[in-house]
FIPA-122955 format. One record per residue: x, y, z of N, C-alpha, C, O in turn; residue in one letter. Coordinates in steps of 0.2 Angstrom, whole numbers, m for minus. Example, Ala and Ser with C-alpha at 12.3 -4.5 7.8 and 13.67 -1.06 7.14 Angstrom:
2
n_xx=66; n_yy=m28; n_zz=39; ca_xx=62; ca_yy=m22; ca_zz=39; c_xx=66; c_yy=m16; c_zz=39; o_xx=71; o_yy=m17; o_zz=42; rest=A .
n_xx=64; n_yy=m11; n_zz=35; ca_xx=68; ca_yy=m5; ca_zz=36; c_xx=64; c_yy=0; c_zz=39; o_xx=67; o_yy=6; o_zz=40; rest=S .
This chain:
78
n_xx=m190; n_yy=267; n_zz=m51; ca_xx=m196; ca_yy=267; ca_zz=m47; c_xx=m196; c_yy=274; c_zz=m44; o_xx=m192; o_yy=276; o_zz=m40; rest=X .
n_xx=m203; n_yy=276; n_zz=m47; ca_xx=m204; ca_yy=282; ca_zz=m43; c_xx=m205; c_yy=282; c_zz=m35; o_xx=m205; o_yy=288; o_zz=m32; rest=X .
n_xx=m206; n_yy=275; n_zz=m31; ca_xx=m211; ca_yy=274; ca_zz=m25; c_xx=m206; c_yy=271; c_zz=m21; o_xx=m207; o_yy=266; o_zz=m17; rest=X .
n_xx=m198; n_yy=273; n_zz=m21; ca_xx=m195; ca_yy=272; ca_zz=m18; c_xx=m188; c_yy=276; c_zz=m13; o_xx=m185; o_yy=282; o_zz=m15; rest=X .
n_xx=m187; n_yy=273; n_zz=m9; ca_xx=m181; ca_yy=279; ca_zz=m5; c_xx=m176; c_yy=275; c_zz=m4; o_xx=m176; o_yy=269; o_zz=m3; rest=X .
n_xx=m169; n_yy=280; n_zz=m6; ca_xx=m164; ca_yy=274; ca_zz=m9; c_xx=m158; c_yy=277; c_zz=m5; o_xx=m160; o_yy=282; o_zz=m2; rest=X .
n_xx=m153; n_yy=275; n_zz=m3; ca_xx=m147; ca_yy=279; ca_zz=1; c_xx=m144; c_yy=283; c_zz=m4; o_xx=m143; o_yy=282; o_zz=m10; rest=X .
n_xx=m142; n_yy=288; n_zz=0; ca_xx=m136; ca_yy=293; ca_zz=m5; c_xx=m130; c_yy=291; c_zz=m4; o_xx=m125; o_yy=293; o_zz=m8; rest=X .
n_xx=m128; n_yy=287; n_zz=0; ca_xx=m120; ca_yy=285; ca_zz=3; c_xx=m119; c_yy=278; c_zz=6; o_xx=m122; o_yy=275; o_zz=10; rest=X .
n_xx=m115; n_yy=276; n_zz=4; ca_xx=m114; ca_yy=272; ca_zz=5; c_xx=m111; c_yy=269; c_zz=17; o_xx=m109; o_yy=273; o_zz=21; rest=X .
n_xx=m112; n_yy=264; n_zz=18; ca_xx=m113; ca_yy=263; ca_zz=24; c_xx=m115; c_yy=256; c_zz=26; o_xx=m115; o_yy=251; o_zz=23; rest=X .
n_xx=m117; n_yy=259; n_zz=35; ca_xx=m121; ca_yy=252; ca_zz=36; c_xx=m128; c_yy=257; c_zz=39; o_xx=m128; o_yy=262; o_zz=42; rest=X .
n_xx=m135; n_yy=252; n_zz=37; ca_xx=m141; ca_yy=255; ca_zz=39; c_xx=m145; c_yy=253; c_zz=43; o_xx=m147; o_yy=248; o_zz=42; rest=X .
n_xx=m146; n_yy=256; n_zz=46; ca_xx=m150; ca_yy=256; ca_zz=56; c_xx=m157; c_yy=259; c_zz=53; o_xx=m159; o_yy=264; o_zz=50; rest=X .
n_xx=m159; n_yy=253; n_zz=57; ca_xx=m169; ca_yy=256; ca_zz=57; c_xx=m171; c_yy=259; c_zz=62; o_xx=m177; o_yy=262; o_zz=63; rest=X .
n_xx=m165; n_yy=259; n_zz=69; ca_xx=m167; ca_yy=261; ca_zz=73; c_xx=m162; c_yy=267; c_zz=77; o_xx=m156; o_yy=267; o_zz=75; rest=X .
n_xx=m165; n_yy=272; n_zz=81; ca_xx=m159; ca_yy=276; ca_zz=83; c_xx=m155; c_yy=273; c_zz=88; o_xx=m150; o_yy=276; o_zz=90; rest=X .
n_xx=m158; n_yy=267; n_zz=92; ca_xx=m152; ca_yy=264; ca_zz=96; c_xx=m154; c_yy=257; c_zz=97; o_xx=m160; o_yy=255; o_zz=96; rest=X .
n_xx=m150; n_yy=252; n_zz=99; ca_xx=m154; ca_yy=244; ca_zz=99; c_xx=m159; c_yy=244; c_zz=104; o_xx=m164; o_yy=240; o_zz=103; rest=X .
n_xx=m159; n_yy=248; n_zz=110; ca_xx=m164; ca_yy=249; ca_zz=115; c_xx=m173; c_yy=252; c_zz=112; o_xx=m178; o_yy=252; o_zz=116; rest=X .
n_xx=m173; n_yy=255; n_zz=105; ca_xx=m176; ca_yy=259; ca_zz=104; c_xx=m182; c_yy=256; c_zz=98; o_xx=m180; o_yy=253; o_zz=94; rest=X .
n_xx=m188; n_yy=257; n_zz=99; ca_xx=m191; ca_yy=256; ca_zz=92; c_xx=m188; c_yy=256; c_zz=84; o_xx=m183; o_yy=259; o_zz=84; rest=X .
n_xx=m190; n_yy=253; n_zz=78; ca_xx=m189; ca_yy=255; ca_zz=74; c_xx=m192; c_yy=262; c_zz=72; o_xx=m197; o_yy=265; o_zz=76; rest=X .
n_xx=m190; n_yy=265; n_zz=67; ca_xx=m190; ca_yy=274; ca_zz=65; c_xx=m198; c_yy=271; c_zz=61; o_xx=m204; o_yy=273; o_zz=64; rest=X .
n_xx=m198; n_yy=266; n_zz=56; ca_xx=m206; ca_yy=264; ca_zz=53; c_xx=m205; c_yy=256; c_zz=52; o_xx=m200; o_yy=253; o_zz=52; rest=X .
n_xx=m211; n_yy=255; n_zz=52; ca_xx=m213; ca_yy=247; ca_zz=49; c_xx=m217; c_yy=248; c_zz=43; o_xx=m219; o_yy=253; o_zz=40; rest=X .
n_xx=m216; n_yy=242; n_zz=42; ca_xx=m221; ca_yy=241; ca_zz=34; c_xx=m228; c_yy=242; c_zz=37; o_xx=m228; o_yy=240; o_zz=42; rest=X .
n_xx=m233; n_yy=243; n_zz=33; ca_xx=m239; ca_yy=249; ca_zz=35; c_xx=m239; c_yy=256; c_zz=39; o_xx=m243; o_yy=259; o_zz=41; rest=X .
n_xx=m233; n_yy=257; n_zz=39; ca_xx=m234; ca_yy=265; ca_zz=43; c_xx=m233; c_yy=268; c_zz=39; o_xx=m230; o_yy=267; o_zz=34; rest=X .
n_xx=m237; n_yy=274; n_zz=40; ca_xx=m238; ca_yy=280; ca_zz=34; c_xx=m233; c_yy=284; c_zz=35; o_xx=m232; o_yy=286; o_zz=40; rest=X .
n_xx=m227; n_yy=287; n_zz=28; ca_xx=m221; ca_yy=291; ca_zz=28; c_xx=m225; c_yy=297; c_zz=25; o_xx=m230; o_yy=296; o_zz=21; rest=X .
n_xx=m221; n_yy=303; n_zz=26; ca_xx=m223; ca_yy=310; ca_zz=26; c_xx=m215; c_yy=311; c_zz=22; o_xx=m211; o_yy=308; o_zz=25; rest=X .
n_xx=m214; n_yy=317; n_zz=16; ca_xx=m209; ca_yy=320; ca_zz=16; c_xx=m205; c_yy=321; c_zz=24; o_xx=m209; o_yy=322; o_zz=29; rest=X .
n_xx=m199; n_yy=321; n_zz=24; ca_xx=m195; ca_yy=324; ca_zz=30; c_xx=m195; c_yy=319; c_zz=35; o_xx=m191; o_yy=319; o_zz=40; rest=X .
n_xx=m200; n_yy=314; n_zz=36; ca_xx=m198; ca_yy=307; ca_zz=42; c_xx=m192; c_yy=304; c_zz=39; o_xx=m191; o_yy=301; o_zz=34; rest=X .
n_xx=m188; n_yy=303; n_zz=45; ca_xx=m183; ca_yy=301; ca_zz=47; c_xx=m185; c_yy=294; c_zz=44; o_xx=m191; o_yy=294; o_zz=46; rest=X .
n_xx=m184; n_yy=288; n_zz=42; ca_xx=m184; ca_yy=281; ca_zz=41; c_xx=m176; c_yy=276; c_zz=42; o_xx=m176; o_yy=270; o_zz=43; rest=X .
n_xx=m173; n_yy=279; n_zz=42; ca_xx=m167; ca_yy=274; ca_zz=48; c_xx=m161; c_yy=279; c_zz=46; o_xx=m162; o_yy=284; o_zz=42; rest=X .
n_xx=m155; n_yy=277; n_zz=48; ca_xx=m148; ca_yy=281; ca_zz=48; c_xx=m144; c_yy=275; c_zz=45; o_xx=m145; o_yy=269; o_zz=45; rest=X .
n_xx=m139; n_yy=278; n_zz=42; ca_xx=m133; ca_yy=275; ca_zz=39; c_xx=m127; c_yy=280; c_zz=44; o_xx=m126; o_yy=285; o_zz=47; rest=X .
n_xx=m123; n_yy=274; n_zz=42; ca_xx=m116; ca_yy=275; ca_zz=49; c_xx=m110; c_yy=273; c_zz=42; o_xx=m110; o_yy=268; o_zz=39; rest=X .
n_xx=m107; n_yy=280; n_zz=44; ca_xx=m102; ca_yy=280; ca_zz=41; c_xx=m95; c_yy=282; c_zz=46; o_xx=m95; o_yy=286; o_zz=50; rest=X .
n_xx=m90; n_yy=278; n_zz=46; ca_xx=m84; ca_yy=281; ca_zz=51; c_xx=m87; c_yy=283; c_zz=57; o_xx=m85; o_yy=289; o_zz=59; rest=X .
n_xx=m91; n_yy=278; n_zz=61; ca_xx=m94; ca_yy=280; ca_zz=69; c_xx=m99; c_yy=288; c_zz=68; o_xx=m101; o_yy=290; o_zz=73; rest=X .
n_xx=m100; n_yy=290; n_zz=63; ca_xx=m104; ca_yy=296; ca_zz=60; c_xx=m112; c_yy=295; c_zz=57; o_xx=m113; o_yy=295; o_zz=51; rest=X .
n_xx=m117; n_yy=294; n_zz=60; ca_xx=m124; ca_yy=293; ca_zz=60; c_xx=m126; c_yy=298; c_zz=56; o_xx=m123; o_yy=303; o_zz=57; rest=X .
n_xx=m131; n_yy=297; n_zz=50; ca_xx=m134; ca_yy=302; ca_zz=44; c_xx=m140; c_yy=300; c_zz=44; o_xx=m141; o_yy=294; o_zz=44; rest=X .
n_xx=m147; n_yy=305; n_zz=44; ca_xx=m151; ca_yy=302; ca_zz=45; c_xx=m153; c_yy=303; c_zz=40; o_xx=m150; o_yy=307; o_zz=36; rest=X .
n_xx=m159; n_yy=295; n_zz=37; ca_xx=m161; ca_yy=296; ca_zz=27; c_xx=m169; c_yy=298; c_zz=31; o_xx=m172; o_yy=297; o_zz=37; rest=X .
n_xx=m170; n_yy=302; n_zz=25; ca_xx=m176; ca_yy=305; ca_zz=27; c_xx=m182; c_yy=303; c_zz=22; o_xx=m179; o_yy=304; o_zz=17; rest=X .
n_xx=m188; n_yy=301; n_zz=22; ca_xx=m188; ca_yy=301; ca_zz=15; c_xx=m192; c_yy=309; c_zz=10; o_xx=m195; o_yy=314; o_zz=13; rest=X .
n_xx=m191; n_yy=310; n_zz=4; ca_xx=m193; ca_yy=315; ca_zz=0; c_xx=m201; c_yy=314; c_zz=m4; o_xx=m204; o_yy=319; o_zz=m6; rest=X .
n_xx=m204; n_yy=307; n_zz=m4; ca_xx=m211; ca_yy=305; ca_zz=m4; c_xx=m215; c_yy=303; c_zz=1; o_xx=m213; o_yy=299; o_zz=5; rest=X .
n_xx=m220; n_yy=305; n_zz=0; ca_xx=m226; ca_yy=304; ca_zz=5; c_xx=m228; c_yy=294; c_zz=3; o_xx=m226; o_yy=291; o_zz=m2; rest=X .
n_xx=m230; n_yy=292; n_zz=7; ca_xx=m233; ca_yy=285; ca_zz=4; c_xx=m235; c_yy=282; c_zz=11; o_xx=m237; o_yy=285; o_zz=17; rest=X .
n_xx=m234; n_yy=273; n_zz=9; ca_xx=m235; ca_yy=268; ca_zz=14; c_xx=m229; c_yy=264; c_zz=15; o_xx=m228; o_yy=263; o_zz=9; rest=X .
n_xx=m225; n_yy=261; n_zz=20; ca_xx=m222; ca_yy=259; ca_zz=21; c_xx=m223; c_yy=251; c_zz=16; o_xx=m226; o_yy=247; o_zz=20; rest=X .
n_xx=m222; n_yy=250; n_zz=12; ca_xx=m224; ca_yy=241; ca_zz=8; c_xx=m217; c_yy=236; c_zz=13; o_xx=m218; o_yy=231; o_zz=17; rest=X .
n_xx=m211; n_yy=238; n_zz=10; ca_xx=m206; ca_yy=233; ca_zz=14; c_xx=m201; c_yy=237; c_zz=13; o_xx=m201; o_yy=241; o_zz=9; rest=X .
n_xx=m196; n_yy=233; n_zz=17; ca_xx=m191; ca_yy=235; ca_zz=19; c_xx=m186; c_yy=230; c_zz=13; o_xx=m187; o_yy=224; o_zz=13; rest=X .
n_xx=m180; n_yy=235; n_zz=10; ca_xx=m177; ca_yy=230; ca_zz=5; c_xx=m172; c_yy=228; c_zz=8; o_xx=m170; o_yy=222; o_zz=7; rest=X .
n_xx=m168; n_yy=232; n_zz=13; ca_xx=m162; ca_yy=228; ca_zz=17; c_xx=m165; c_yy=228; c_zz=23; o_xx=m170; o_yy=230; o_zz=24; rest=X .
n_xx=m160; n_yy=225; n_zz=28; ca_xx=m162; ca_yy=222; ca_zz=35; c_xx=m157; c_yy=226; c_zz=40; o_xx=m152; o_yy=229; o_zz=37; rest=X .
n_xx=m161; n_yy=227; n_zz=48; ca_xx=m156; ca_yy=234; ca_zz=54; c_xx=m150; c_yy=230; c_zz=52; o_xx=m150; o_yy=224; o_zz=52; rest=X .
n_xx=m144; n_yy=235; n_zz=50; ca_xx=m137; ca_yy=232; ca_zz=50; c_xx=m133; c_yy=231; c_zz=46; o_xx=m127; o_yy=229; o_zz=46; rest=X .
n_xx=m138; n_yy=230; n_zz=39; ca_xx=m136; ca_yy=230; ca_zz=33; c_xx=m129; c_yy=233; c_zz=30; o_xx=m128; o_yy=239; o_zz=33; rest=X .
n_xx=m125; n_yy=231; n_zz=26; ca_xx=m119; ca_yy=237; ca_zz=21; c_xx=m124; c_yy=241; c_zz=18; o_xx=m129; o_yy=238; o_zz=17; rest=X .
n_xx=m125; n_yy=247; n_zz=15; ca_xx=m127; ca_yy=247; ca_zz=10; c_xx=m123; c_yy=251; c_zz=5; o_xx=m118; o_yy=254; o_zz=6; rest=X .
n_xx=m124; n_yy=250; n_zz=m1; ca_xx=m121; ca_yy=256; ca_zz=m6; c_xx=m125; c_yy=264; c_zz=m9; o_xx=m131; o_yy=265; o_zz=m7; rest=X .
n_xx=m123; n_yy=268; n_zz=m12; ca_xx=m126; ca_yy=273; ca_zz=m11; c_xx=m130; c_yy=271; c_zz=m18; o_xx=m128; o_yy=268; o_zz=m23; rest=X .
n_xx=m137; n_yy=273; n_zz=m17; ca_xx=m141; ca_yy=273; ca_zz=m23; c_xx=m145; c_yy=267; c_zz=m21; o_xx=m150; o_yy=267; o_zz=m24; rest=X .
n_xx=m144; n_yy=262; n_zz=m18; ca_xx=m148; ca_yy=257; ca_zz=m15; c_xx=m154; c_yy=256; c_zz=m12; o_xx=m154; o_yy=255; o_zz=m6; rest=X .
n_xx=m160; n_yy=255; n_zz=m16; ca_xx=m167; ca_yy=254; ca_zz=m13; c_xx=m167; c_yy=251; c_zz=m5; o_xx=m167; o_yy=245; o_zz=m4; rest=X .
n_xx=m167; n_yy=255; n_zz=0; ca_xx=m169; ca_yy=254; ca_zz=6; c_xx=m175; c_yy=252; c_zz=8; o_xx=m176; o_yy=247; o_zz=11; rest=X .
n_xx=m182; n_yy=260; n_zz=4; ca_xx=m189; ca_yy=256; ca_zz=7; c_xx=m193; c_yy=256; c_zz=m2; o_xx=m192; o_yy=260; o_zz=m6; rest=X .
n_xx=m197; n_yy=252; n_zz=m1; ca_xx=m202; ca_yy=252; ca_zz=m3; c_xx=m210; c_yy=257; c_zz=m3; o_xx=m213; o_yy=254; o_zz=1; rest=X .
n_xx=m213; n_yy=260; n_zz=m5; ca_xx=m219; ca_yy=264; ca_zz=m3; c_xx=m223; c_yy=262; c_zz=m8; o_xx=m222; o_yy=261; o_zz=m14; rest=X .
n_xx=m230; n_yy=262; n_zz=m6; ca_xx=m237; ca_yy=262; ca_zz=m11; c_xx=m240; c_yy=268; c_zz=m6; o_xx=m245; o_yy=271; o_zz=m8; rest=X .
């Protein structure tokens, strides 16, 4: 799928930059190349995923807090 943002690394993935904080997007919000859309935590080390397509937020494939592995469909876009 071309219409997706996937992790490069494996971790755990945070939608948000801290529990006190908004989510980075929801589904219907408009992503641009270079927006930030959540962080994976490695060894207490945060990484932000950015995404590299423009689109629409459709859904989210994992949930804040998830493991993930690397190459794994995170978001969705139309």
């Amino acid at each position: 799928m071309d219409n997706v943002i996937r992790s490069r690394i494996p971790g755990t993935f945070y939608r948000r930059p801290s529990p006190e904080e908004a989510p980075y997007k929801e589904a219907g919000d408009r992503v641009v190349t270079g927006d930030v859309i959540g962080l994976i935590e490695v060894m207490k080390t945060f990484h932000e995923v950015k995404s590299e397509i423009d689109g629409i937020v459709e859904r989210f494939e994992v949930e804040d807090a998830d493991a993930v592995m690397a190459g794994e469909v995170l978001v969705v876009l139309r």
